[in-house]
MARDREN-387125 format. One line per 5 residues: their letters; for each residue x, y, z of N, C-alpha, C. Coordinates in Angstrom, 2 decimals, padded with zeros to 5 digits. Example, Ala and Ser with C-alpha at 12.3 -4.5 7.8 and 13.67 -1.06 7.14 Angstrom:
BEGIN
as = 013.19,-005.69,007.80,012.30,-004.50,007.80,013.20,-003.30,007.80 | 012.85,-002.25,007.08,013.67,-001.06,007.14,012.90,000.03,007.87
! end
This chain:
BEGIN
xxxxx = 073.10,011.93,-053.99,072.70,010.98,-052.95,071.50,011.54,-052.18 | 070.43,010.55,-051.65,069.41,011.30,-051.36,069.33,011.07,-049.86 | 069.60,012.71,-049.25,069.45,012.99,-047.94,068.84,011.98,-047.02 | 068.84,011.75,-046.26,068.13,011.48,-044.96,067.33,011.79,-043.78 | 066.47,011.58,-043.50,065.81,012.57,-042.09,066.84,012.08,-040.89
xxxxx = 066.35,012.63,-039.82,067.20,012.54,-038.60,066.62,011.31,-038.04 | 065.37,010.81,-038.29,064.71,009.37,-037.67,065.20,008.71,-038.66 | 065.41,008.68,-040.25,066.05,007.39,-040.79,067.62,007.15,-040.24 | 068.23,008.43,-039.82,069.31,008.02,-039.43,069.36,007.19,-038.22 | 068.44,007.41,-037.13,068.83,006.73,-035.61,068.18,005.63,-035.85
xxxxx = 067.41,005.20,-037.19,066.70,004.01,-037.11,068.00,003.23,-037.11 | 068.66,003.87,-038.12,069.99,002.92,-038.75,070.83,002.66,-037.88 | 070.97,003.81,-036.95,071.97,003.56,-036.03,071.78,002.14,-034.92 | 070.10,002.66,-034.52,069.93,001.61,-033.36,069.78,000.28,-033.90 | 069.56,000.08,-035.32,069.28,-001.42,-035.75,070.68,-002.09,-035.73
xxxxx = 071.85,-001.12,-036.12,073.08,-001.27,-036.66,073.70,-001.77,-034.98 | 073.32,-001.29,-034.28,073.74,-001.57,-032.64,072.73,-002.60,-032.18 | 071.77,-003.01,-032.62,070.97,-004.07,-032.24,071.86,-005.21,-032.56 | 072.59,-005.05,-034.18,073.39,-006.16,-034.63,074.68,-006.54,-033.91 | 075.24,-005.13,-033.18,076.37,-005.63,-033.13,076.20,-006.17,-031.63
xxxxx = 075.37,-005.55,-030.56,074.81,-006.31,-029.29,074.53,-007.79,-029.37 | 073.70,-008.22,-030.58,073.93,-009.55,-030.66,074.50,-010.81,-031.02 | 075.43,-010.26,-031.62,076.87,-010.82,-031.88,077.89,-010.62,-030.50 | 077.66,-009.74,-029.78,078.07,-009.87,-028.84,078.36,-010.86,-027.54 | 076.70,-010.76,-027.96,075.94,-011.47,-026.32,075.80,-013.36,-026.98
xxxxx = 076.21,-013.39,-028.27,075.41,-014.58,-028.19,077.21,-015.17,-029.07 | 077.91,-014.65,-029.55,079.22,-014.79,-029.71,078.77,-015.61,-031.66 | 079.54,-016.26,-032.06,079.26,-016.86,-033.42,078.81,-018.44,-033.22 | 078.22,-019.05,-032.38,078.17,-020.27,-032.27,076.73,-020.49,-031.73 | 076.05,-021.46,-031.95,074.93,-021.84,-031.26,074.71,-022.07,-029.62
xxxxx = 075.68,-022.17,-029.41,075.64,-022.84,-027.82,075.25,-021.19,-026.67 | 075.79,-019.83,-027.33,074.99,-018.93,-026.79,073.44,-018.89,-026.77 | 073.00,-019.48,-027.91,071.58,-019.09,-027.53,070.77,-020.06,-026.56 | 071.45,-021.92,-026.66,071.44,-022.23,-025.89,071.33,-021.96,-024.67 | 072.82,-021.45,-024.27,072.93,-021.00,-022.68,072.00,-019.67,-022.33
xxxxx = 071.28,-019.10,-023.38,070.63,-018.00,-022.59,069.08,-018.76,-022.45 | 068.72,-019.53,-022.90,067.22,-020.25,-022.83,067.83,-021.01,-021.34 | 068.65,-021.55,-021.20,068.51,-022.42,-020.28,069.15,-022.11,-019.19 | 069.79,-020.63,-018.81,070.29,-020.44,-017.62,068.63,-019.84,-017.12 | 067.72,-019.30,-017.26,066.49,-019.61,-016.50,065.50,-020.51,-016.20
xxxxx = 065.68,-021.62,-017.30,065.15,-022.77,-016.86,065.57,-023.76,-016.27 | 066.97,-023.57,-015.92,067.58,-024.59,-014.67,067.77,-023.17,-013.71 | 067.26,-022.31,-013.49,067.36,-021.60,-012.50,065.78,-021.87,-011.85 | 064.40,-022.18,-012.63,063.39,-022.75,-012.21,063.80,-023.64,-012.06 | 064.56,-024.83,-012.36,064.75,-025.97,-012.31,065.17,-026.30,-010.57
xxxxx = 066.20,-025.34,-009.99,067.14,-025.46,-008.78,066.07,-024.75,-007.66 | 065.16,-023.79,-008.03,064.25,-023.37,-007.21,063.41,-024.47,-006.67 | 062.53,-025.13,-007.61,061.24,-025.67,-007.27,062.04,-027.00,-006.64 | 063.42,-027.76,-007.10,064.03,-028.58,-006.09,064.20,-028.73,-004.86 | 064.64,-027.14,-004.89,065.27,-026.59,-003.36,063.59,-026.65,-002.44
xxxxx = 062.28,-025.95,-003.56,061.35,-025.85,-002.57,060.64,-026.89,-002.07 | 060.63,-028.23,-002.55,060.50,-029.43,-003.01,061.09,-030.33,-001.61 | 062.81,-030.19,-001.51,063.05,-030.47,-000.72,063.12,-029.99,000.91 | 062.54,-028.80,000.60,062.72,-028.13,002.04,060.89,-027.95,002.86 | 060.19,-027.98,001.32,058.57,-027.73,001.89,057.95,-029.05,001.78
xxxxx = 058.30,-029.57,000.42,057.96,-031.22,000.11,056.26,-030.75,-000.31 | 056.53,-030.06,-001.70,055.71,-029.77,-002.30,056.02,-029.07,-003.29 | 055.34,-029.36,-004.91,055.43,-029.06,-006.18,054.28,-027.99,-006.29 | 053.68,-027.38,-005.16,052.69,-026.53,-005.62,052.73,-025.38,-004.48 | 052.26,-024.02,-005.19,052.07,-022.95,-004.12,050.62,-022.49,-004.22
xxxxx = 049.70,-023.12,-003.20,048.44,-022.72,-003.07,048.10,-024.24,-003.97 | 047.37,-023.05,-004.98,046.66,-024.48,-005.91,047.19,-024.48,-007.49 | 048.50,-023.47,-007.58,048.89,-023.81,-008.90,050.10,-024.37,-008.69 | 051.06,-025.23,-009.97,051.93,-025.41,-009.91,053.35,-024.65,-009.72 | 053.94,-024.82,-008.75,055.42,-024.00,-008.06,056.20,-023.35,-009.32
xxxxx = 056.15,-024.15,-010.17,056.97,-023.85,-011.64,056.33,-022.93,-012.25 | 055.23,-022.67,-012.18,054.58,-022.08,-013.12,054.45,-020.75,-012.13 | 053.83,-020.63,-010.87,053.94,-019.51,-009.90,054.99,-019.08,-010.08 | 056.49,-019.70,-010.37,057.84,-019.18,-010.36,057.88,-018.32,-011.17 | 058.05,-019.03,-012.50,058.21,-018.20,-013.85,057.37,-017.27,-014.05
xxxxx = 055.87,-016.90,-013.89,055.53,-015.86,-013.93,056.14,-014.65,-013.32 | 057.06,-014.97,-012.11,057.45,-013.46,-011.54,058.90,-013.34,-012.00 | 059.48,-014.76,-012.54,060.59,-014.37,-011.97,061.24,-014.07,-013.74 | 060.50,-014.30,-015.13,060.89,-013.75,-016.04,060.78,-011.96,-015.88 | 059.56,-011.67,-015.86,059.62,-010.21,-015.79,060.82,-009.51,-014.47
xxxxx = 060.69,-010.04,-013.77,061.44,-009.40,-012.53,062.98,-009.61,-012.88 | 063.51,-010.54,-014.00,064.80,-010.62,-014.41,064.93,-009.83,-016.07 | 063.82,-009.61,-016.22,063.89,-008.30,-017.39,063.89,-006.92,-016.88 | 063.54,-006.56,-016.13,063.73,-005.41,-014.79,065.30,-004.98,-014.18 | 065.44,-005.84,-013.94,066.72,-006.44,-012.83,067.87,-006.11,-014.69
xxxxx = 067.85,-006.84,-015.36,068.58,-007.18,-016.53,068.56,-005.77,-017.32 | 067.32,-005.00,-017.31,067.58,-003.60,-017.81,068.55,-002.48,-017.32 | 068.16,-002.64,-015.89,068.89,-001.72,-014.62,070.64,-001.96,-015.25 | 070.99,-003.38,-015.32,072.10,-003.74,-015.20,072.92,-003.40,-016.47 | 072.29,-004.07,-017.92,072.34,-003.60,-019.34,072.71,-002.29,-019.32
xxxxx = 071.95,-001.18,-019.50,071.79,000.12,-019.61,072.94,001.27,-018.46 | 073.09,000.23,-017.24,074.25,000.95,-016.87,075.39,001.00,-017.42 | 075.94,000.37,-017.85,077.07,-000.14,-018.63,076.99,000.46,-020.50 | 075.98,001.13,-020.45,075.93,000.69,-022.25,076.67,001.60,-022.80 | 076.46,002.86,-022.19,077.70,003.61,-022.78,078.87,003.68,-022.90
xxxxx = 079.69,002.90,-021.82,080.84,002.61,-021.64,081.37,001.49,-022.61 | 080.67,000.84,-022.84,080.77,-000.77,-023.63,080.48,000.10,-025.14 | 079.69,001.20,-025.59,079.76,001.71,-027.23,080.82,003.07,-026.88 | 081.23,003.47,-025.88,082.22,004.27,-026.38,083.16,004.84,-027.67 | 083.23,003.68,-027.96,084.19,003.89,-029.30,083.49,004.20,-030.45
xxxxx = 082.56,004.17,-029.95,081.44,004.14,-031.39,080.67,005.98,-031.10 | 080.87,006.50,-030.33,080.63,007.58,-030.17,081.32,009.13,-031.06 | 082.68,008.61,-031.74,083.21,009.12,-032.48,082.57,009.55,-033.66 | 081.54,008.86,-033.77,080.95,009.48,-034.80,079.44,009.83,-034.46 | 079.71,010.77,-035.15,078.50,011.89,-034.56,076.97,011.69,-034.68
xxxxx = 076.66,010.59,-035.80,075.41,010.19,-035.64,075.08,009.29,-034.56 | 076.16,008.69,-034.15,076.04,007.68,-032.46,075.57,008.26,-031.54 | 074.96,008.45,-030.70,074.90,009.19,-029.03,074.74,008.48,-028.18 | 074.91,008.53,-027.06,074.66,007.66,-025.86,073.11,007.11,-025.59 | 072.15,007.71,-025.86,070.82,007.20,-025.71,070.87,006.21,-026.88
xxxxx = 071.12,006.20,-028.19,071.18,005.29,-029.20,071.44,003.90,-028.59 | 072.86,004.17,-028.05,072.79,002.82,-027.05,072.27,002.07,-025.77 | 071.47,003.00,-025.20,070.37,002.97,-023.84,069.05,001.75,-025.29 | 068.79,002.73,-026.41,067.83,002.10,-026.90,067.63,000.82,-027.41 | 069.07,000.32,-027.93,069.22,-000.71,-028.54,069.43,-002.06,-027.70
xxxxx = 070.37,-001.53,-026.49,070.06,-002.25,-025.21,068.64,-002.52,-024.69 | 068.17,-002.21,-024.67,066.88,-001.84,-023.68,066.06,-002.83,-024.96 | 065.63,-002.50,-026.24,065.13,-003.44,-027.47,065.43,-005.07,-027.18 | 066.63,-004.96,-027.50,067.33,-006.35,-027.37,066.79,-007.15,-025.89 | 066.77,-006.69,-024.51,066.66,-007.02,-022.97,065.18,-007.29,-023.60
xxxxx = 064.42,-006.61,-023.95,062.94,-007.27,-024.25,062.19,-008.00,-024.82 | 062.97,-007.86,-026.16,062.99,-009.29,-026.84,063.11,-010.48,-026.87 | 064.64,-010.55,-025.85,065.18,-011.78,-025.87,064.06,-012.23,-024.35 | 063.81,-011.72,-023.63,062.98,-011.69,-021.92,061.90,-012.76,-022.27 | 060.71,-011.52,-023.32,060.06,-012.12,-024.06,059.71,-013.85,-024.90
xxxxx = 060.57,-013.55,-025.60,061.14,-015.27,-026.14,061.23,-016.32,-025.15 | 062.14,-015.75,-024.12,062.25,-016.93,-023.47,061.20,-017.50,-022.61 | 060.49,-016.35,-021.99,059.40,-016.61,-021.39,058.59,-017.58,-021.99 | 057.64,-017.03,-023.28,057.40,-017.39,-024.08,057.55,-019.35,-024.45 | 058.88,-019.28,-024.75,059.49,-020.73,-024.72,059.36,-021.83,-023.90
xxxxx = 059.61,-021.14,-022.62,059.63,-021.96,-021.32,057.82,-022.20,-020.71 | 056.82,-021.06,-020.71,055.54,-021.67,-020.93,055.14,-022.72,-021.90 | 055.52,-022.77,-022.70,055.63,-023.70,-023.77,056.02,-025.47,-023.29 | 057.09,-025.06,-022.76,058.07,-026.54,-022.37,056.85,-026.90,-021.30 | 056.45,-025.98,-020.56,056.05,-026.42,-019.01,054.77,-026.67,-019.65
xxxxx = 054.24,-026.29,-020.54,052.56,-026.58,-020.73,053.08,-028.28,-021.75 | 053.91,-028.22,-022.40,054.20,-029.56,-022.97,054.55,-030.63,-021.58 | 055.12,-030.39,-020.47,055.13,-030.95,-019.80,053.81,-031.49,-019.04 | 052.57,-031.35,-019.27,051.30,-031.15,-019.04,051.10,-030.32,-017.59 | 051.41,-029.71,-017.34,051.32,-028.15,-016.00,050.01,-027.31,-016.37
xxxxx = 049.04,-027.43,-015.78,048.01,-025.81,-016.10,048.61,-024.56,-015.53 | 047.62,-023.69,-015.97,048.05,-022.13,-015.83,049.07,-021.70,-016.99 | 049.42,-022.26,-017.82,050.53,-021.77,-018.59,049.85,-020.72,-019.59 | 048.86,-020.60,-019.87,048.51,-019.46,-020.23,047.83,-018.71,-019.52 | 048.07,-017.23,-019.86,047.64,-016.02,-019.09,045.75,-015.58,-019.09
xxxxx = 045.34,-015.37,-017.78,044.16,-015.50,-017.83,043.62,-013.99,-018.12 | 044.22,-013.14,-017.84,044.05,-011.67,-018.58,045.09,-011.27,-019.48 | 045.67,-011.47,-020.62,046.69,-010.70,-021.47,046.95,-009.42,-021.53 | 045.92,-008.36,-021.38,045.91,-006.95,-021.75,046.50,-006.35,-020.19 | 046.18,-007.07,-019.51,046.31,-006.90,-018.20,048.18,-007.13,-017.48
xxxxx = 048.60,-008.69,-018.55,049.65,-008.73,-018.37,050.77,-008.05,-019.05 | 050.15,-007.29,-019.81,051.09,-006.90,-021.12,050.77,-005.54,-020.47 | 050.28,-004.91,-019.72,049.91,-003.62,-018.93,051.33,-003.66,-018.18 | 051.16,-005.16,-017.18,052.44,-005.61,-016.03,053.98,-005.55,-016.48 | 053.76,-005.85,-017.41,055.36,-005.90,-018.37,055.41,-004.62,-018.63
xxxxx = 054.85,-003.78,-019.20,055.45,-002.84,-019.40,055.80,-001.84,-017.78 | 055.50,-001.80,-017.30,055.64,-001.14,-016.22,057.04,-001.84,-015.74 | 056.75,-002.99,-015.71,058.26,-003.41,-015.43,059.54,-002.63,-016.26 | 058.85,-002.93,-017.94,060.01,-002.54,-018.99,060.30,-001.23,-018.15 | 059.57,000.11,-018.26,059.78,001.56,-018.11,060.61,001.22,-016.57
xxxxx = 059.96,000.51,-015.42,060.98,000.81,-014.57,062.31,000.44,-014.50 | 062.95,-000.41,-015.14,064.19,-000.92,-015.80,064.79,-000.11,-016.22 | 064.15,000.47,-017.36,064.72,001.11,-018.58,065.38,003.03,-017.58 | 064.15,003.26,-016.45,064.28,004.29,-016.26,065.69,004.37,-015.07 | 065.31,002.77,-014.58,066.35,002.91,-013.44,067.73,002.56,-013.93
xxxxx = 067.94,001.96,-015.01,068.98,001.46,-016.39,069.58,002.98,-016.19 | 068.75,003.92,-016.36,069.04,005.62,-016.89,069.76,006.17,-015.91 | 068.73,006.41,-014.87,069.81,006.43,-013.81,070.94,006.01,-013.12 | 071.11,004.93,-013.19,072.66,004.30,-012.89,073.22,004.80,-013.78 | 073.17,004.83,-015.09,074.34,005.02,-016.12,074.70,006.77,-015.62
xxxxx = 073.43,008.09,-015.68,074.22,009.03,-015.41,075.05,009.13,-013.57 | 074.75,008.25,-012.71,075.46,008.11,-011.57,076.50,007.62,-011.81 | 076.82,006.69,-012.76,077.57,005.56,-012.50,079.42,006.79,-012.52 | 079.42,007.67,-013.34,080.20,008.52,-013.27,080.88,009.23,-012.24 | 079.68,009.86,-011.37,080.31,010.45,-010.46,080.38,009.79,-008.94
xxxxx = 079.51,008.80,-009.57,079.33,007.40,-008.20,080.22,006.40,-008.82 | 081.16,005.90,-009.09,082.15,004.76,-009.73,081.35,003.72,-009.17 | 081.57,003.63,-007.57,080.89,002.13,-006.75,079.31,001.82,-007.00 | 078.70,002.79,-007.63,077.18,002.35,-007.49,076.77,001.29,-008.26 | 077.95,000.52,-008.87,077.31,-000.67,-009.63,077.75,-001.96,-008.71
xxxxx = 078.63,-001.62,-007.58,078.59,-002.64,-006.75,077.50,-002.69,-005.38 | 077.27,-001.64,-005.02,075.61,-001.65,-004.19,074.75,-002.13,-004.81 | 074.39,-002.00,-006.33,073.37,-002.25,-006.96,073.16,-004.18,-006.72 | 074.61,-004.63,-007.05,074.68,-006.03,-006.71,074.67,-006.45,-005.51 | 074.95,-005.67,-004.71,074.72,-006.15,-003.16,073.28,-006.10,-002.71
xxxxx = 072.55,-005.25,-003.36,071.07,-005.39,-003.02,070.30,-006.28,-003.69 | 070.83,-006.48,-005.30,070.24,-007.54,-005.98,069.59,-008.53,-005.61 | 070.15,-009.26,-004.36,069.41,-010.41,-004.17,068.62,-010.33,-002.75 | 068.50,-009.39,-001.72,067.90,-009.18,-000.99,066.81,-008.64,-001.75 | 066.88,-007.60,-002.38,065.41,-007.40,-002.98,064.82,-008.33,-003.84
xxxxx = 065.23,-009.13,-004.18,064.87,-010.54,-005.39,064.18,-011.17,-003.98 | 064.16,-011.71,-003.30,063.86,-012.51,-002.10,062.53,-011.74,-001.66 | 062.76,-010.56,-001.17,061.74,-009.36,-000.52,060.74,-009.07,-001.31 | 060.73,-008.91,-002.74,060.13,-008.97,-003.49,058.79,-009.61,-003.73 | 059.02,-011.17,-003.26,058.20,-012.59,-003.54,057.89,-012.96,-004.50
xxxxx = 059.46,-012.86,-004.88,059.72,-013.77,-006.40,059.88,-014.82,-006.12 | 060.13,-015.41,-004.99,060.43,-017.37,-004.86,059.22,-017.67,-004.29 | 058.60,-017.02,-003.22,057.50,-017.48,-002.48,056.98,-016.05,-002.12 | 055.60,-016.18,-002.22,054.75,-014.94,-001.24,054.73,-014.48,-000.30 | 055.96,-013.57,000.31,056.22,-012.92,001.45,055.22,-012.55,002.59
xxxxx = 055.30,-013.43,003.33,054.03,-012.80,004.56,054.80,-011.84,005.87 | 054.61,-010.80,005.90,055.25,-010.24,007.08,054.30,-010.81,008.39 | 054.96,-010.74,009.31,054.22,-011.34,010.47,053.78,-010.03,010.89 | 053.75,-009.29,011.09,053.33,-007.62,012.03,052.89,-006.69,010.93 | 051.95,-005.80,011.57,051.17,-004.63,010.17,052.49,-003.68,010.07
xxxxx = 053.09,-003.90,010.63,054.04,-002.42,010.74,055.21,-002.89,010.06 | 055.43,-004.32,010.11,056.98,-004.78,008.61,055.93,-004.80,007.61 | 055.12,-004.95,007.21,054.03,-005.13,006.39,054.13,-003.72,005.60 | 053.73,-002.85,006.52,053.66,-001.48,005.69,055.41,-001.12,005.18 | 055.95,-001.80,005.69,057.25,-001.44,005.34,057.59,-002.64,004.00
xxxxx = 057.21,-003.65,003.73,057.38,-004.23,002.43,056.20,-003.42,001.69 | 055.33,-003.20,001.75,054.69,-002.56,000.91,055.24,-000.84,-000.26 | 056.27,-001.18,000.63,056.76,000.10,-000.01,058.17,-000.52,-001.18 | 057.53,-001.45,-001.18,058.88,-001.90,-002.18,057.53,-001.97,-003.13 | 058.24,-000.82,-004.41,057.53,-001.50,-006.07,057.44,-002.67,-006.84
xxxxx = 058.87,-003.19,-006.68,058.81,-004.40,-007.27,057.64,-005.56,-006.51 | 057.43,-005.83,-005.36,056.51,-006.37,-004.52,055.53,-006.12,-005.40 | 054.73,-005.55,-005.71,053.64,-004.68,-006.65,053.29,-005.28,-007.60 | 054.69,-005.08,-008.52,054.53,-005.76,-009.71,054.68,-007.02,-009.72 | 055.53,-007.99,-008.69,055.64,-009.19,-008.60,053.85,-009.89,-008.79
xxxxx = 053.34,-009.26,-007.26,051.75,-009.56,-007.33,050.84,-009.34,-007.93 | 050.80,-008.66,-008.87,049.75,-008.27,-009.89,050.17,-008.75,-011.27 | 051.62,-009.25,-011.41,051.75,-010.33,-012.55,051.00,-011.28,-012.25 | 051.20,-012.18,-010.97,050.74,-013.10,-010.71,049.13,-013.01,-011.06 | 048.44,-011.99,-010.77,047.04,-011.91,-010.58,046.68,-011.94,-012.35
xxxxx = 047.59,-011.31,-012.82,047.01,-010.79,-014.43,047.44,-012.53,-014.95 | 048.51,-013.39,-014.58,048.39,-014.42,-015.10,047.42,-016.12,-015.09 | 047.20,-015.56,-013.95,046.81,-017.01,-012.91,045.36,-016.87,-012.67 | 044.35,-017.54,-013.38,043.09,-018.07,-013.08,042.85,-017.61,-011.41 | 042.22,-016.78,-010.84,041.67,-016.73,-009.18,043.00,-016.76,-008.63
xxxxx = 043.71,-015.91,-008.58,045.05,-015.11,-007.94,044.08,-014.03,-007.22 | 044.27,-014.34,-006.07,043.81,-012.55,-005.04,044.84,-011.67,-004.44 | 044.98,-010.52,-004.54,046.34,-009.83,-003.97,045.42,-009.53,-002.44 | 047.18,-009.30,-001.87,046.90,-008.91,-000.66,046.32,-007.43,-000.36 | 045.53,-007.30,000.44,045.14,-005.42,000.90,046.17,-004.64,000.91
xxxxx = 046.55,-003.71,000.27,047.70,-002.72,-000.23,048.10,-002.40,-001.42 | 048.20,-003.68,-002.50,048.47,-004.00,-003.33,047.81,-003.41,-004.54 | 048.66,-002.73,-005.52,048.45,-002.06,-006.51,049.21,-001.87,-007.57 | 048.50,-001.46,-009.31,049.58,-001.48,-010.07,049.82,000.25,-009.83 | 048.96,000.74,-009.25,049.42,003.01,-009.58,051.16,002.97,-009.03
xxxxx = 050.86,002.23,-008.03,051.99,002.75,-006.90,053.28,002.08,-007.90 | 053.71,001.16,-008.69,054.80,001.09,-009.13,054.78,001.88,-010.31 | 053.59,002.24,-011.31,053.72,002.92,-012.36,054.28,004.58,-012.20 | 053.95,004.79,-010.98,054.32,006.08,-010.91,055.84,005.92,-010.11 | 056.44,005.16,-009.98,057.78,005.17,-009.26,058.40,004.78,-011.16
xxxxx = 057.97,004.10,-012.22,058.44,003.62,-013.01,058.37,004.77,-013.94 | 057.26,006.02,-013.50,057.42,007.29,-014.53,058.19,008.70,-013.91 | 058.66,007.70,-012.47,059.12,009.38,-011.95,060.76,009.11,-012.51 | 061.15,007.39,-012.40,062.78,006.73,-012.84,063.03,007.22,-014.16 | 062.42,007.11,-015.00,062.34,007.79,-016.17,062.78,009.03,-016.78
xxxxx = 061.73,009.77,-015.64,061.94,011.56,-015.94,063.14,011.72,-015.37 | 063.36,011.07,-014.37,065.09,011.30,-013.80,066.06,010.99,-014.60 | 066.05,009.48,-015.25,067.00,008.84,-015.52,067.40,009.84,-016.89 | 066.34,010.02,-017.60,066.41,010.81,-018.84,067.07,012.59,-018.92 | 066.55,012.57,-017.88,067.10,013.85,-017.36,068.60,014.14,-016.68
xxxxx = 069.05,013.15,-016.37,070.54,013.75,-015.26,071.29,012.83,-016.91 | 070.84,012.06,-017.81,071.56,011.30,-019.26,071.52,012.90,-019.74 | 070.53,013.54,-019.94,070.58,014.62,-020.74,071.52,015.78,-020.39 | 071.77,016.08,-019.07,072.68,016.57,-018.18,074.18,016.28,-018.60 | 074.42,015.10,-018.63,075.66,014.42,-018.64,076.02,013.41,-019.74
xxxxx = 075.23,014.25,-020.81,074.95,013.67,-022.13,077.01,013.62,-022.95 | 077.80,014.69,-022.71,079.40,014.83,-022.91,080.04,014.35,-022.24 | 079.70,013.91,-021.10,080.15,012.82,-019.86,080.30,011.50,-020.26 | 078.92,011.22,-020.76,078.90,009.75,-021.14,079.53,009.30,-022.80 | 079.58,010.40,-023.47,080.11,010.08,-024.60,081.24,009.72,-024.19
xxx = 082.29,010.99,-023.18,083.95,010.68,-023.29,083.47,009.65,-022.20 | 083.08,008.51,-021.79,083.24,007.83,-020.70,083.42,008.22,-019.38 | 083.12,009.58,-018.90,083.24,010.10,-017.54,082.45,009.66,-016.78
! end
């Protein structure tokens, strides 16, 4: 029988866990893939209603509300969706750790693959619907620029994914803070609308949120004459998204026998 390298093996492994993640997530029936296309497009759907009825207007500035939406709010739920994925992943392949070509990062990777793919697609899809709906802006007015934005998102996900999972052990509750902040920072962010602080001094204090960052400079990399506000930068989240990383990878590597037995 002819040997193997150590990369044909984890190829096998992580493709082999790609398969069984999506049988998972999407169960044997069509109506999963359904429900994953369309729990964000009736989640744009309930936004631009709500903003509709409360502002009595289909537009923010001079593009369409729908389209301002979805630009922040796919990436910022591939972010959000990594953090969440990746905490959990070891615990959910446990059993599969018994064998020795498995390891706990195998399943950080295959998670983390899958969260980008599927992010991707849907995005993808739903520009689609909204540009069939006749909406401008649906395509991106810098690509290299936005595909710069995504990834920074991906790595900070993936890194902060890392870190929860080696906390999640000796912190049990840190996956219920994580949800308690979830939606205050989704809001703070200016993923529904463009956060204006009234004073320089709350100002400098949202500025220190990363996600804010990346929210606004999606927008800018997608949207024809998008101007960010004075502060605003992609360094400042890339380097919070490469320091999550070196951590997350590092306290996994730490607590690499931890996470196998589920500790």
């Amino acid at each position: 029988m002819k040997k193997r390298t150590p990369w044909q093996i984890q190829r096998a492994v992580i493709f082999a866990l790609l398969m069984r993640e999506l049988k998972t997530r999407f169960g044997t029936h069509w109506t999963g893939v359904v429900w994953l296309l369309g729990t964000p497009l009736a989640q744009v759907g309930v936004l631009v209603g709500f903003n509709t009825f409360l502002r009595g207007r289909l537009h923010e500035g001079l593009y369409p509300y729908a389209v301002f939406l979805m630009v922040a709010l796919m990436p910022f739920r591939l972010c959000t969706g990594l953090w969440s994925q990746l905490m959990n992943a070891a615990k959910a392949n446990q059993g599969l750790f018994n064998y020795r070509q498995v390891v706990p990062m195998d399943a950080f990777i295959s998670r983390a693959i899958l969260e980008l793919v599927l992010n991707v697609l849907i995005f993808i899809l739903s520009m689609l619907i909204l540009a069939r709906m006749g909406l401008p802006y649906t395509v991106p007015e810098h690509p290299l620029y936005l595909f710069v934005v995504w990834a920074v998102y991906f790595f900070f996900g993936v890194g902060m994914g890392l870190l929860l999972a080696g906390l999640s052990g000796p912190m049990p509750r840190i996956g219920t803070l994580v949800s308690l902040t979830s939606m205050p920072l989704y809001m703070l962010s200016g993923v529904v609308f463009v956060f204006h602080a009234p004073t320089p001094e709350s100002n400098a204090l949202l500025l220190l949120n990363p996600l804010m960052h990346l929210v606004e400079c999606g927008r800018e990399a997608y949207l024809a004459g998008y101007r960010l506000d004075q502060g605003i930068n992609l360094a400042y989240p890339s380097l919070w998204a490469l320091t999550l990383c070196f951590l997350g990878m590092g306290i996994c590597r730490i607590r690499r026998q931890e996470l196998a037995a589920g500790e």
